[in-house]
HTML snippet that shows the backbone in 3Dmol.js (N, CA, C, O; Angstrom):
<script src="https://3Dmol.org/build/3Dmol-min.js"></script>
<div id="view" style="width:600px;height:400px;position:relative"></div>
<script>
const pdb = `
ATOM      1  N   UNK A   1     -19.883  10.085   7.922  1.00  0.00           N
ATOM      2  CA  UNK A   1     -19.198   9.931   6.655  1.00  0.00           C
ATOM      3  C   UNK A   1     -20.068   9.055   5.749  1.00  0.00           C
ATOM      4  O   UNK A   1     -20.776   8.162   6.214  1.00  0.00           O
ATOM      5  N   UNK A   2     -19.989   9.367   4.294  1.00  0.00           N
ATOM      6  CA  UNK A   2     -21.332   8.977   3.742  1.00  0.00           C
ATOM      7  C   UNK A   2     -20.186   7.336   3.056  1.00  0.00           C
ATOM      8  O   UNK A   2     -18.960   7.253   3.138  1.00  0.00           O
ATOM      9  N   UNK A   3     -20.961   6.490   2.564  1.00  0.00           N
ATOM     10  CA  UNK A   3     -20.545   5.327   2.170  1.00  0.00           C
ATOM     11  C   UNK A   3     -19.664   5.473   1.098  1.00  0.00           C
ATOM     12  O   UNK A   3     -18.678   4.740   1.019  1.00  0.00           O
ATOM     13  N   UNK A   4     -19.906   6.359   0.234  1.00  0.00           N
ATOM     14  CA  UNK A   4     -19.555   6.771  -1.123  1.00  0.00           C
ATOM     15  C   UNK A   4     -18.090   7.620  -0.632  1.00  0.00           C
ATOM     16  O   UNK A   4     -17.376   8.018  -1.552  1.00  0.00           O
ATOM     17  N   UNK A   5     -17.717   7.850   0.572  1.00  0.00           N
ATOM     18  CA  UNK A   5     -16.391   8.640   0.594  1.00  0.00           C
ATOM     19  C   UNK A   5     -15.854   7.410   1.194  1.00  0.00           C
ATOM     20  O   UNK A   5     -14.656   7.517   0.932  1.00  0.00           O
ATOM     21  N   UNK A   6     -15.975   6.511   1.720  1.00  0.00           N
ATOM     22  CA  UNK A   6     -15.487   5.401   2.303  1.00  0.00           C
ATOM     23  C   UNK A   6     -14.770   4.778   1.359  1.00  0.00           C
ATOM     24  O   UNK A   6     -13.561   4.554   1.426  1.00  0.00           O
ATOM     25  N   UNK A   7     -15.706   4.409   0.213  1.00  0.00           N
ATOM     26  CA  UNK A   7     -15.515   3.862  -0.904  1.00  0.00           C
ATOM     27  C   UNK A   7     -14.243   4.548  -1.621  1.00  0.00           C
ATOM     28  O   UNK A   7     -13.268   3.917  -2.029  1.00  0.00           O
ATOM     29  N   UNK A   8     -14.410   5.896  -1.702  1.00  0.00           N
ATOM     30  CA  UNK A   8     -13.224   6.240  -2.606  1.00  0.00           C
ATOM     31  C   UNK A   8     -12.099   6.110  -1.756  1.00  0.00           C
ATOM     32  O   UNK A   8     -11.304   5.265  -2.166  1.00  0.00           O
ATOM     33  N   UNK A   9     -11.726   6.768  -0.535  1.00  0.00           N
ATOM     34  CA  UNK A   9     -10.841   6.202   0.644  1.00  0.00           C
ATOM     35  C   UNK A   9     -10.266   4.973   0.450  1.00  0.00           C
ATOM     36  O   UNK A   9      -9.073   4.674   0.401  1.00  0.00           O
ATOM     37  N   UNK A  10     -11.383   4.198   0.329  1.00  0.00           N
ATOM     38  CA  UNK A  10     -10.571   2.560   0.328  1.00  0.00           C
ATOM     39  C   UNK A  10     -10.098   2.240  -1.389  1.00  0.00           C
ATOM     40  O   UNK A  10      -9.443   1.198  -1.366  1.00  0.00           O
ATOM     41  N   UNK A  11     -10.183   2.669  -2.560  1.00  0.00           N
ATOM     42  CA  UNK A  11     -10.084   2.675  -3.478  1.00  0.00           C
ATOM     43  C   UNK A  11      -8.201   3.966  -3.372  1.00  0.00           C
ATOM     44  O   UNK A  11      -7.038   3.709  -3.684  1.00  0.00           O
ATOM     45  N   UNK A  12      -8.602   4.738  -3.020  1.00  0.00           N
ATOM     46  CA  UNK A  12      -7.172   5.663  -3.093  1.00  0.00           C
ATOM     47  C   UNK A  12      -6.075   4.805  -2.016  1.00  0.00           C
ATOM     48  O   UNK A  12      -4.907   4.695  -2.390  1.00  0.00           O
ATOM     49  N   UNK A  13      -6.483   4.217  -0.702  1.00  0.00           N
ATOM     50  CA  UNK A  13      -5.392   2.922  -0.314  1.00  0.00           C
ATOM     51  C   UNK A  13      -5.339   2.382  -0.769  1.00  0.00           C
ATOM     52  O   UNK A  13      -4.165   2.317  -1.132  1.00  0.00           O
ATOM     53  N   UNK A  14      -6.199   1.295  -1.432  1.00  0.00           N
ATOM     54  CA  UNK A  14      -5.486   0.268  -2.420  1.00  0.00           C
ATOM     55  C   UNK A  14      -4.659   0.919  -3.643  1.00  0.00           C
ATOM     56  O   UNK A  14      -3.487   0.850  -3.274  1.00  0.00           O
ATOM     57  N   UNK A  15      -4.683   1.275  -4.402  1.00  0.00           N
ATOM     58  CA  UNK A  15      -4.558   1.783  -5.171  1.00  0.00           C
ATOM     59  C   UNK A  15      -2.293   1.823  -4.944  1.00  0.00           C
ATOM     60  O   UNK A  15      -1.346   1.451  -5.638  1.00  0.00           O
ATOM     61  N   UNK A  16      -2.481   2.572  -3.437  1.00  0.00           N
ATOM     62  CA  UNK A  16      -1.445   3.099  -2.822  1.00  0.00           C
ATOM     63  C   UNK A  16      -0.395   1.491  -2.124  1.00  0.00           C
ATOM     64  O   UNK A  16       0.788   1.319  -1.829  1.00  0.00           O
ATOM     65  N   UNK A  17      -1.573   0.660  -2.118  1.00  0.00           N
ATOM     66  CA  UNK A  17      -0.612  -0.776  -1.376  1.00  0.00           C
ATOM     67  C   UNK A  17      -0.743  -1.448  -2.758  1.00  0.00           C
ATOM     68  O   UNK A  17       0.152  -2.280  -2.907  1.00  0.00           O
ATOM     69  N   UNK A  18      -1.358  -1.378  -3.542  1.00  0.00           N
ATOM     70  CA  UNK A  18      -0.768  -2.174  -4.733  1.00  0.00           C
ATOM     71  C   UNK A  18       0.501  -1.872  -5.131  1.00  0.00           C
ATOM     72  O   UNK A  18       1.449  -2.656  -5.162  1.00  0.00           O
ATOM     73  N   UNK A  19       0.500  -0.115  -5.594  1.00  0.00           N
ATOM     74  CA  UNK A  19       1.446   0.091  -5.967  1.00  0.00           C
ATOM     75  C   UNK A  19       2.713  -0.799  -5.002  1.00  0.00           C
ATOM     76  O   UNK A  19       3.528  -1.544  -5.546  1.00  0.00           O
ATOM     77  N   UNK A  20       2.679  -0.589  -3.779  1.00  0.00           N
ATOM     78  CA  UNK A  20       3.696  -0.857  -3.146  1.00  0.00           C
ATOM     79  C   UNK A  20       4.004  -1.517  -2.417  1.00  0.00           C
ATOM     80  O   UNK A  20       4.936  -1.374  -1.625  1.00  0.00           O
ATOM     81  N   UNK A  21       3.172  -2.519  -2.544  1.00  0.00           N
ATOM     82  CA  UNK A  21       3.491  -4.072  -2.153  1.00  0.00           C
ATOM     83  C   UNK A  21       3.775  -5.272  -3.713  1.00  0.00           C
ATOM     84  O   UNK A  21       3.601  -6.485  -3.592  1.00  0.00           O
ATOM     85  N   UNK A  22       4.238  -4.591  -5.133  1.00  0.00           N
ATOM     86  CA  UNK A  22       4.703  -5.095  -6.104  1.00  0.00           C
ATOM     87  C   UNK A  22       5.904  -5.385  -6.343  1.00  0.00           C
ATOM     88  O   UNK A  22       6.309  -5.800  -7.430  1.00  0.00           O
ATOM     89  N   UNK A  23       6.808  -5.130  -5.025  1.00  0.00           N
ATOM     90  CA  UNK A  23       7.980  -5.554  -5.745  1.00  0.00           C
ATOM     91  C   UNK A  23       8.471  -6.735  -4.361  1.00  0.00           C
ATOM     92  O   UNK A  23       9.576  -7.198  -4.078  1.00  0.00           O
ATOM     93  N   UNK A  24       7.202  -6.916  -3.764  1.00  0.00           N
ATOM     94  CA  UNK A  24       7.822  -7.707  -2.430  1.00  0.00           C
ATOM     95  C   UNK A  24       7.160  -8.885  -3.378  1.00  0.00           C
ATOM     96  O   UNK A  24       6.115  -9.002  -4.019  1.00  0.00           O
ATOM     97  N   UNK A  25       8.759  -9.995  -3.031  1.00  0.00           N
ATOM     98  CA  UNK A  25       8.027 -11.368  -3.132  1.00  0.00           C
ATOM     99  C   UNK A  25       8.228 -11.872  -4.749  1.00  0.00           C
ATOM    100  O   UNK A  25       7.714 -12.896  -5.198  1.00  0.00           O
ATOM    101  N   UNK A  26       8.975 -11.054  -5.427  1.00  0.00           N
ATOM    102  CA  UNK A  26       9.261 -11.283  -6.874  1.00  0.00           C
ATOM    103  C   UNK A  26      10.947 -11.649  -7.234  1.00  0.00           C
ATOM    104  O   UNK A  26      11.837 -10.835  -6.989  1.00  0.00           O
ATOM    105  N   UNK A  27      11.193 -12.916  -7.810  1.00  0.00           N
ATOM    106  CA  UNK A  27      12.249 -12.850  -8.009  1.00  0.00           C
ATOM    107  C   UNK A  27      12.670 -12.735  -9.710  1.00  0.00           C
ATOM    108  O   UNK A  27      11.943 -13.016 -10.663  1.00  0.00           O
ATOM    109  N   UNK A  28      14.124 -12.213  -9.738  1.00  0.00           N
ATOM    110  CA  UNK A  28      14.388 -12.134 -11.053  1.00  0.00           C
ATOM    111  C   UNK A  28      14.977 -14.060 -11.707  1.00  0.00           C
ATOM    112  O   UNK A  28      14.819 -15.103 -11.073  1.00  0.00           O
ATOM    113  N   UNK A  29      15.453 -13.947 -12.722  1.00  0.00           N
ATOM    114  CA  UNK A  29      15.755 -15.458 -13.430  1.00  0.00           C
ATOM    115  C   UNK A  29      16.884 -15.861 -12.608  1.00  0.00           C
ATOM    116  O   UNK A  29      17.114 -16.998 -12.196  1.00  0.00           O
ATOM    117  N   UNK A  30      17.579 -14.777 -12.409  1.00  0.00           N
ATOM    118  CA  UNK A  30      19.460 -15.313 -11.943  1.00  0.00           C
ATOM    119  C   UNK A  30      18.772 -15.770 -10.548  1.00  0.00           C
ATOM    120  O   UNK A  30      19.243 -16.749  -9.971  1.00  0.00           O
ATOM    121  N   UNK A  31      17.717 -15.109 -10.022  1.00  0.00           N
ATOM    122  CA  UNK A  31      18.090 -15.424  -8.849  1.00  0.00           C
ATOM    123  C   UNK A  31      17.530 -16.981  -8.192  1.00  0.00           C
ATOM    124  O   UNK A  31      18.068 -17.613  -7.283  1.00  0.00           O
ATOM    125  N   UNK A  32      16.305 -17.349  -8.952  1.00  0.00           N
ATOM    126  CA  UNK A  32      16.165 -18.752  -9.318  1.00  0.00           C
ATOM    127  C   UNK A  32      16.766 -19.306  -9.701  1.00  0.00           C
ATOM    128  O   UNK A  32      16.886 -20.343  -9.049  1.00  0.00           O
ATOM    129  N   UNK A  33      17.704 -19.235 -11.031  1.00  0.00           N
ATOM    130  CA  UNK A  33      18.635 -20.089 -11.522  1.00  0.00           C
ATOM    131  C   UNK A  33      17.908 -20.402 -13.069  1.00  0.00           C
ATOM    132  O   UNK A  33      18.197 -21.339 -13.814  1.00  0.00           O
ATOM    133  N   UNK A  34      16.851 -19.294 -13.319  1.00  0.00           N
ATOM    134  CA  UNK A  34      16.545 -20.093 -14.501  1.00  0.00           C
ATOM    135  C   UNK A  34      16.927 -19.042 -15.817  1.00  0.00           C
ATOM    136  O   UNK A  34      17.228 -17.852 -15.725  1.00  0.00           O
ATOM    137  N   UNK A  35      16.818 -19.869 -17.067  1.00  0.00           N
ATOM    138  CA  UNK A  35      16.955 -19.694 -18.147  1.00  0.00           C
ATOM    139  C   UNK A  35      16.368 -18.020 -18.814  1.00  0.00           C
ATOM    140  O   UNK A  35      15.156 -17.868 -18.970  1.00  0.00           O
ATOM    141  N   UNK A  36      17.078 -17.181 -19.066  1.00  0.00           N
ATOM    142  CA  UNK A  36      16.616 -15.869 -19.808  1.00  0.00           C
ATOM    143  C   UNK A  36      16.768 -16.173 -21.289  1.00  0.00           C
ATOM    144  O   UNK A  36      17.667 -16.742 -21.908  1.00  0.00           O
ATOM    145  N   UNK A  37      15.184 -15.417 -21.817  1.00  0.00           N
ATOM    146  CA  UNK A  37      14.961 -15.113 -22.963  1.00  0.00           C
ATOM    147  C   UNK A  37      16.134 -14.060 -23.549  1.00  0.00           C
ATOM    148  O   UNK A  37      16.593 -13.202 -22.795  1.00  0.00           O
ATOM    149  N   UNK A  38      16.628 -14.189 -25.059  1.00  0.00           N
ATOM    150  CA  UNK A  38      17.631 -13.385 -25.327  1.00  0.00           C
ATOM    151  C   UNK A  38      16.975 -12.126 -25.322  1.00  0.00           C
ATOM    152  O   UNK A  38      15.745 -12.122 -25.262  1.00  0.00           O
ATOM    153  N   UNK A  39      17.635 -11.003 -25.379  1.00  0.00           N
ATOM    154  CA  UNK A  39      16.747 -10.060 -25.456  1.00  0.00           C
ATOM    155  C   UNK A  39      16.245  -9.183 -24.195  1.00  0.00           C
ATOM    156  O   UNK A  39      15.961  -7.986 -24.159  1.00  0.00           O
ATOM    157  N   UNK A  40      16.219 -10.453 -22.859  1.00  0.00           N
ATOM    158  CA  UNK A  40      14.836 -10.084 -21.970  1.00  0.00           C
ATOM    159  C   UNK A  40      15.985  -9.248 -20.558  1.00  0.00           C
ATOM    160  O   UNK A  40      17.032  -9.624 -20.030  1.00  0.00           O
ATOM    161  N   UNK A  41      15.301  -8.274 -20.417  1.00  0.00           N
ATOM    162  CA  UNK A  41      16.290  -7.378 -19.140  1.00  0.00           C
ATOM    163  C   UNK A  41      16.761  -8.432 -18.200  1.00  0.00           C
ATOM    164  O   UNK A  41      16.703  -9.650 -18.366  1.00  0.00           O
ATOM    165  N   UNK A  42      17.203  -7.815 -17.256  1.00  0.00           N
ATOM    166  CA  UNK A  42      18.153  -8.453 -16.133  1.00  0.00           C
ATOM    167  C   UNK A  42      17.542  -8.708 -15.131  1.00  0.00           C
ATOM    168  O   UNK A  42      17.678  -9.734 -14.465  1.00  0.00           O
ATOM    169  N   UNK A  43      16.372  -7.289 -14.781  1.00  0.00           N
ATOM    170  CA  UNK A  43      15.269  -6.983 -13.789  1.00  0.00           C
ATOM    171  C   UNK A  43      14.309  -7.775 -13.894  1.00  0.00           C
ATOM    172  O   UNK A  43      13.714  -8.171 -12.891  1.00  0.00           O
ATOM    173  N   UNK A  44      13.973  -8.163 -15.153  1.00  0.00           N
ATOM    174  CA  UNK A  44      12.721  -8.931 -15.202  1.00  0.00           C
ATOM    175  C   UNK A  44      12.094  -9.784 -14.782  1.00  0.00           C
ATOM    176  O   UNK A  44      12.427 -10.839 -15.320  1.00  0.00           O
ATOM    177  N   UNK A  45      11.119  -9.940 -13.883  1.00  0.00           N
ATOM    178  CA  UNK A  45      10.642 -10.399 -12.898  1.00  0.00           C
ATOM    179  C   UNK A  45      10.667 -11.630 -13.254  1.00  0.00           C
ATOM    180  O   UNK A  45      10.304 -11.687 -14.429  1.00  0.00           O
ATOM    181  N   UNK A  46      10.999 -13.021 -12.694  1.00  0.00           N
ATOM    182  CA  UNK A  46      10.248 -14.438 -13.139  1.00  0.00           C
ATOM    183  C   UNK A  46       9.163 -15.004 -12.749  1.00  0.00           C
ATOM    184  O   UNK A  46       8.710 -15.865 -13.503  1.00  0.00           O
ATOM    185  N   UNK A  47       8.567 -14.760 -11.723  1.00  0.00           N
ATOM    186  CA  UNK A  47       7.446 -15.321 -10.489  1.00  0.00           C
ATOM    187  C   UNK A  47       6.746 -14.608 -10.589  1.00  0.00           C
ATOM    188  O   UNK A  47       6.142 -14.904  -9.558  1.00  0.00           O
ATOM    189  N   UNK A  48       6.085 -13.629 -11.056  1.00  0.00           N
ATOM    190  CA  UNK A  48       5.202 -12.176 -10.879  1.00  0.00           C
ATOM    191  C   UNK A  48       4.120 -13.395 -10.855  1.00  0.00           C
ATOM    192  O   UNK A  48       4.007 -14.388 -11.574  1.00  0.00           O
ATOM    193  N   UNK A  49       3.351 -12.909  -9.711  1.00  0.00           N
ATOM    194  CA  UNK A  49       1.765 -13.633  -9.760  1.00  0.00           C
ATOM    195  C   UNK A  49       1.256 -12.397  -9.159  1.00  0.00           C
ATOM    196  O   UNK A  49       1.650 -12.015  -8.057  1.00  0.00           O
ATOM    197  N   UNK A  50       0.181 -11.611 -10.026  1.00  0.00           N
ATOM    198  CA  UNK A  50      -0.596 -10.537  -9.898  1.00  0.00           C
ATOM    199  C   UNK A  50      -1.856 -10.964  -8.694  1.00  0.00           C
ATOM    200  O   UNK A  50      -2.309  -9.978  -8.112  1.00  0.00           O
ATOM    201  N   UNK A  51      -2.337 -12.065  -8.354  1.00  0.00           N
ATOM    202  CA  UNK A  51      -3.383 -12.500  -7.596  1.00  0.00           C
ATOM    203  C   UNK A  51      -3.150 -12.237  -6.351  1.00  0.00           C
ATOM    204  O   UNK A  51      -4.047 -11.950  -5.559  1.00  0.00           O
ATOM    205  N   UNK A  52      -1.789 -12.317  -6.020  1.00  0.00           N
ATOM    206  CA  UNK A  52      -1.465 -12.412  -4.866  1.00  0.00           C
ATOM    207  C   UNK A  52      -1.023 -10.911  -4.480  1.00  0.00           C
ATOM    208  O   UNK A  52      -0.891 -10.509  -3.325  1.00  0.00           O
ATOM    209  N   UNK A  53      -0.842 -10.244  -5.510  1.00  0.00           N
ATOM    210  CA  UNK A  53      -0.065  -8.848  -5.151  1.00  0.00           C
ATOM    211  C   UNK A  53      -2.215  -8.040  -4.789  1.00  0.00           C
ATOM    212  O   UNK A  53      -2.749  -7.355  -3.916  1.00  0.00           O
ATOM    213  N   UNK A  54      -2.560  -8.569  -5.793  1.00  0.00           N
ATOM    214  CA  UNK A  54      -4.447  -8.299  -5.828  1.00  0.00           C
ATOM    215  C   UNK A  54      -4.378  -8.514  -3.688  1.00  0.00           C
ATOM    216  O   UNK A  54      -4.360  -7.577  -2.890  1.00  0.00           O
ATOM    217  N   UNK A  55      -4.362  -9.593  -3.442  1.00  0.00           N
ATOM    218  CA  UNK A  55      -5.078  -9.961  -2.382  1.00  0.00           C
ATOM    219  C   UNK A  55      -4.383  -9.741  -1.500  1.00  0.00           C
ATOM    220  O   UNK A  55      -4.826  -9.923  -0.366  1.00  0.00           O
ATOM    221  N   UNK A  56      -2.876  -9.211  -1.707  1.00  0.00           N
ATOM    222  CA  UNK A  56      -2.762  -8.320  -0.398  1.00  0.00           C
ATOM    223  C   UNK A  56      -2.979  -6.741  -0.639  1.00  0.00           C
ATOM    224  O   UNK A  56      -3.511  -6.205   0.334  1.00  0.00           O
ATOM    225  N   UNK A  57      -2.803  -6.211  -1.293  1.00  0.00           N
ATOM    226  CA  UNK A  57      -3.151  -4.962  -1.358  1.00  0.00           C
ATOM    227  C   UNK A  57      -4.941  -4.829  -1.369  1.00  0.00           C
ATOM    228  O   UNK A  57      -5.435  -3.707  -1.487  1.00  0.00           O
ATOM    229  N   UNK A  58      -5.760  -5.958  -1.247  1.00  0.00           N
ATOM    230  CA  UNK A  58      -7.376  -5.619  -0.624  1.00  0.00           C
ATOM    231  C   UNK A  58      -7.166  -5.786   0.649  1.00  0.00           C
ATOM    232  O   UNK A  58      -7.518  -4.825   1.334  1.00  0.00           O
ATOM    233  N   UNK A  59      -6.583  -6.933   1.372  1.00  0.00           N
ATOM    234  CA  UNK A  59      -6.660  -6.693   2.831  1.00  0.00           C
ATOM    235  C   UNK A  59      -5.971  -6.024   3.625  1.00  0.00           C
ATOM    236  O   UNK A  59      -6.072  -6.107   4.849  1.00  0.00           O
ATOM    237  N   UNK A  60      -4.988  -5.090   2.858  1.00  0.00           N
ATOM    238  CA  UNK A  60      -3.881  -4.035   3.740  1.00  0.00           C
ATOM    239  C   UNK A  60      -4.824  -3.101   3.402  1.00  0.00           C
ATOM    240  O   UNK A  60      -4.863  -2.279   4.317  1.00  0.00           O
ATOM    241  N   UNK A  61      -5.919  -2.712   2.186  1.00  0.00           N
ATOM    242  CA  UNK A  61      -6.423  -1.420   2.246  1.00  0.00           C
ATOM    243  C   UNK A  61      -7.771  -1.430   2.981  1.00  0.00           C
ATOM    244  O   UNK A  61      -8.239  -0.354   3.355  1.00  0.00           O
ATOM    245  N   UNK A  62      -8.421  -2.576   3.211  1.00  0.00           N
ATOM    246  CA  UNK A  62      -9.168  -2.637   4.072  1.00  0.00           C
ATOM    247  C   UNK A  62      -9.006  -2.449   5.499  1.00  0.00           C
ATOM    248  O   UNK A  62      -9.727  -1.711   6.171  1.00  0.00           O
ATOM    249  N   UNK A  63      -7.864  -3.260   6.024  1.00  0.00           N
ATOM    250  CA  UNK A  63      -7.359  -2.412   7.687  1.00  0.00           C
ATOM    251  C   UNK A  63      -6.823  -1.140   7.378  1.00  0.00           C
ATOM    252  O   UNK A  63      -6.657  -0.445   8.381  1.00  0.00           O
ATOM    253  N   UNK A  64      -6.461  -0.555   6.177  1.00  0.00           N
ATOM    254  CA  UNK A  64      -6.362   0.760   6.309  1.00  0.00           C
ATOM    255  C   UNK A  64      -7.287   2.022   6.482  1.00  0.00           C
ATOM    256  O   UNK A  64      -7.147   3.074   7.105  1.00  0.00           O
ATOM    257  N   UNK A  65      -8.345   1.477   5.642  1.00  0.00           N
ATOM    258  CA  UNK A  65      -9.759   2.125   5.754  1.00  0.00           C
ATOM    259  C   UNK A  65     -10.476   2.260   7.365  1.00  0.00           C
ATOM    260  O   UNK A  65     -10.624   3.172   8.178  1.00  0.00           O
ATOM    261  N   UNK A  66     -10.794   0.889   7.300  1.00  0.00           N
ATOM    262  CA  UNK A  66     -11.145   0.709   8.632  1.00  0.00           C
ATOM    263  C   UNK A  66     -10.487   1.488   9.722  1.00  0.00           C
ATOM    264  O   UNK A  66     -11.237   1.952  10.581  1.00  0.00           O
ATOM    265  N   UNK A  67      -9.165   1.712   9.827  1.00  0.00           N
ATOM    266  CA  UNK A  67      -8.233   2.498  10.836  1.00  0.00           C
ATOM    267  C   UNK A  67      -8.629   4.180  10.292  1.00  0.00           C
ATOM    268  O   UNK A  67      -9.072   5.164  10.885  1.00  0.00           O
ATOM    269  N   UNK A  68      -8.364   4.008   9.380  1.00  0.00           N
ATOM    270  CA  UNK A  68      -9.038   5.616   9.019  1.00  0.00           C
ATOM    271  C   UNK A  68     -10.223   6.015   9.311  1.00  0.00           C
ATOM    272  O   UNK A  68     -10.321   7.066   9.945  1.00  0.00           O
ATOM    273  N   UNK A  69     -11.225   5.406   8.991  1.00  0.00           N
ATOM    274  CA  UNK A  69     -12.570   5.596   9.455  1.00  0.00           C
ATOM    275  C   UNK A  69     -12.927   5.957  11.045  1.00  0.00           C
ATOM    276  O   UNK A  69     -13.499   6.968  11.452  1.00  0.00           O
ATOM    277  N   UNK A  70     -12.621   5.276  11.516  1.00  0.00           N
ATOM    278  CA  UNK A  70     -12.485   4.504  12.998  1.00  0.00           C
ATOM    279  C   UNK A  70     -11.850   5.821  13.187  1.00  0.00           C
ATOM    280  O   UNK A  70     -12.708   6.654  13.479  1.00  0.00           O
ATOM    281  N   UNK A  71     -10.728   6.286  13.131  1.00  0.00           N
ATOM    282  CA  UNK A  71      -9.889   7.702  13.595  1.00  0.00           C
ATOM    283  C   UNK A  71     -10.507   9.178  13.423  1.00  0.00           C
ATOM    284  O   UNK A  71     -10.371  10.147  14.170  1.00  0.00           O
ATOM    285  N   UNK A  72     -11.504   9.024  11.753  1.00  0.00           N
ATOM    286  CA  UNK A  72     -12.329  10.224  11.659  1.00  0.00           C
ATOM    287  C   UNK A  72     -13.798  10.205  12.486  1.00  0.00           C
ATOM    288  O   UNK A  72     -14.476  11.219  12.648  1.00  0.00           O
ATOM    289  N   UNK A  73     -14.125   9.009  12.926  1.00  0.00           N
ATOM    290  CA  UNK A  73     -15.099   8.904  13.848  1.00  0.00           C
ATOM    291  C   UNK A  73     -14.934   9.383  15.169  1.00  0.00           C
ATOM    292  O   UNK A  73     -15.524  10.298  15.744  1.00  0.00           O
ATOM    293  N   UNK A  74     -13.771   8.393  15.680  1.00  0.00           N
ATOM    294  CA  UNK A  74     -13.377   8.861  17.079  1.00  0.00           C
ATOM    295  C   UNK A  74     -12.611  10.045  17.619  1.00  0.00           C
ATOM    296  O   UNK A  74     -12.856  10.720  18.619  1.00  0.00           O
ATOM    297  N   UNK A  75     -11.415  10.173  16.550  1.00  0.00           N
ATOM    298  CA  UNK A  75     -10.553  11.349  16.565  1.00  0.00           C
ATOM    299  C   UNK A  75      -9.706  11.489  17.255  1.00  0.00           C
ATOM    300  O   UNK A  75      -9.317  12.406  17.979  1.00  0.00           O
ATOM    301  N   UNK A  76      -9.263  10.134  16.933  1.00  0.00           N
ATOM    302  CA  UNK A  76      -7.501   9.553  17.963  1.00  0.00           C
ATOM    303  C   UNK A  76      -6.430  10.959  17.572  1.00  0.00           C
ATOM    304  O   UNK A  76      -5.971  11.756  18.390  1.00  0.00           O
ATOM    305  N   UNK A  77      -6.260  10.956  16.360  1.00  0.00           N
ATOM    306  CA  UNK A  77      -5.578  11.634  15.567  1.00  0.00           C
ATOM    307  C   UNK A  77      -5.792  13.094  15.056  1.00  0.00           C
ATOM    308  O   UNK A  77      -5.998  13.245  13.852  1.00  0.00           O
ATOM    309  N   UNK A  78      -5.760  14.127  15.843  1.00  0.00           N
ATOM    310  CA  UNK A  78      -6.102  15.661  14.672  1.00  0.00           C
ATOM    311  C   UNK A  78      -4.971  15.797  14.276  1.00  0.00           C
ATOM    312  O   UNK A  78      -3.940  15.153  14.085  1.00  0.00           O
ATOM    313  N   UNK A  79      -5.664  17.457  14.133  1.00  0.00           N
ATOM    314  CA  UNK A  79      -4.152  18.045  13.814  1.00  0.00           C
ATOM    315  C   UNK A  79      -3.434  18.721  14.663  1.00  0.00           C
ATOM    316  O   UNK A  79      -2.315  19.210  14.504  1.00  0.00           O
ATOM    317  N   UNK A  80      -4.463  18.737  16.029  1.00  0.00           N
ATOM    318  CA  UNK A  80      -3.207  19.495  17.126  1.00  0.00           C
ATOM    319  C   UNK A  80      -1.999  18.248  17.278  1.00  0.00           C
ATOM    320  O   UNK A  80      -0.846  18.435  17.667  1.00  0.00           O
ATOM    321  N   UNK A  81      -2.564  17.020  16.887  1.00  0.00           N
ATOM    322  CA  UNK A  81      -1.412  16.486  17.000  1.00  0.00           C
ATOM    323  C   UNK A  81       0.082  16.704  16.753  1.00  0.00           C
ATOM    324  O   UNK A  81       1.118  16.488  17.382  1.00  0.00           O
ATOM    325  N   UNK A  82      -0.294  17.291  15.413  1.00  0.00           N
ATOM    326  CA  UNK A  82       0.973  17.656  14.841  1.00  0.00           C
ATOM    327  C   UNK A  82       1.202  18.804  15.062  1.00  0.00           C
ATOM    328  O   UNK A  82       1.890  19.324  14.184  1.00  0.00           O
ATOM    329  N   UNK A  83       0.908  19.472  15.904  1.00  0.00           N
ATOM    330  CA  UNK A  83       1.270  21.351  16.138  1.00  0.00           C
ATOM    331  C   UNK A  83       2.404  21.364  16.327  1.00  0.00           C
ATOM    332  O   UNK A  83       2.492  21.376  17.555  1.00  0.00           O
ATOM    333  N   UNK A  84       3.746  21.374  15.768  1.00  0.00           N
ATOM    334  CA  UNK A  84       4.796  22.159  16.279  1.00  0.00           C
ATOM    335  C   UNK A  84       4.932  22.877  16.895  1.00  0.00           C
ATOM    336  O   UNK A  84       5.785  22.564  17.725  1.00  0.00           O
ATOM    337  N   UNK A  85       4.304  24.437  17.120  1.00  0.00           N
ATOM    338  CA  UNK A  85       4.523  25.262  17.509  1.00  0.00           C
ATOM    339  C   UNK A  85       4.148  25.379  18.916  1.00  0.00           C
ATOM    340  O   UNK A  85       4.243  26.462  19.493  1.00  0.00           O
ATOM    341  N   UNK A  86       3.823  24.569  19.366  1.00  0.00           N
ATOM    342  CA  UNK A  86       4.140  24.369  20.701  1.00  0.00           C
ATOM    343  C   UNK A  86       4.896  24.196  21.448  1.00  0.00           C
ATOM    344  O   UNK A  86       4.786  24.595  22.607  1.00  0.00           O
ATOM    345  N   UNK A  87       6.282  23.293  20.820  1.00  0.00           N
ATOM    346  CA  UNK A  87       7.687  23.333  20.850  1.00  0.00           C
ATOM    347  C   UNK A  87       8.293  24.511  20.667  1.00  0.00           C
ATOM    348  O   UNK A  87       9.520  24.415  20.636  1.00  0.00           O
ATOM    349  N   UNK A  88       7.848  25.619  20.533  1.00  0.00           N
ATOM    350  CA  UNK A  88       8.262  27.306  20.374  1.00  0.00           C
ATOM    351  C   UNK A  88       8.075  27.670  21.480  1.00  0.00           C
ATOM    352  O   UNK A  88       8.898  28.490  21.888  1.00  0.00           O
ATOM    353  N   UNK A  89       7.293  27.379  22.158  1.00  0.00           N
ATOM    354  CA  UNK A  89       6.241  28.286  23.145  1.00  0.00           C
ATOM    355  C   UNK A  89       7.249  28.264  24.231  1.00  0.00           C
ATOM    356  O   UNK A  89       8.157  27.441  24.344  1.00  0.00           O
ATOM    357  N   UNK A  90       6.951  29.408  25.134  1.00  0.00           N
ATOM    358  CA  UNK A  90       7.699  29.719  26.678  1.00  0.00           C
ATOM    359  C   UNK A  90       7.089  29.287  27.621  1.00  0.00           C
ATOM    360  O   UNK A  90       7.522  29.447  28.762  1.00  0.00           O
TER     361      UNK A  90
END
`;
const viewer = $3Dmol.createViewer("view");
viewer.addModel(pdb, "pdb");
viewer.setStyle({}, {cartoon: {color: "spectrum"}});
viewer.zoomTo();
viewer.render();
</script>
């Protein structure tokens, strides 16, 4: 596998744990107890610190890569894995 597909690999996981490691770890105003802007939604985050949402979504996509890599190398994982149709068979 050439470096340059690694690269995009680990760029399409992160990408995928940013998205979805953004709502862990954020609280809204009520739930602190603090003061809302008039105007400002209900949802609206108070604590959002982007650095931290940054630095876990590099080291979840890095053991993700790595596990991927590692699997297209060795080949823990095909696709007979998933054959159903073996569960048919007599």
């Amino acid at each position: 596998m050439q470096w340059t597909s690694v690269l995009a690999i680990y760029f399409l996981f992160w990408v995928v744990c940013a998205f979805g490691l953004l709502p862990f770890g954020v609280k809204t105003h009520d739930e602190l107890g603090m003061d809302k802007v008039p105007g400002q939604a209900d949802s609206a985050p108070a604590n959002f610190r982007p650095r931290i949402v940054v630095l876990r979504a590099t080291v979840l996509a890095a053991i993700l890569t790595v596990l991927y890599v590692a699997n297209f190398i060795y080949g823990w994982v095909g696709i007979e894995t998933f054959d159903i149709s073996r569960l048919f068979r007599d």
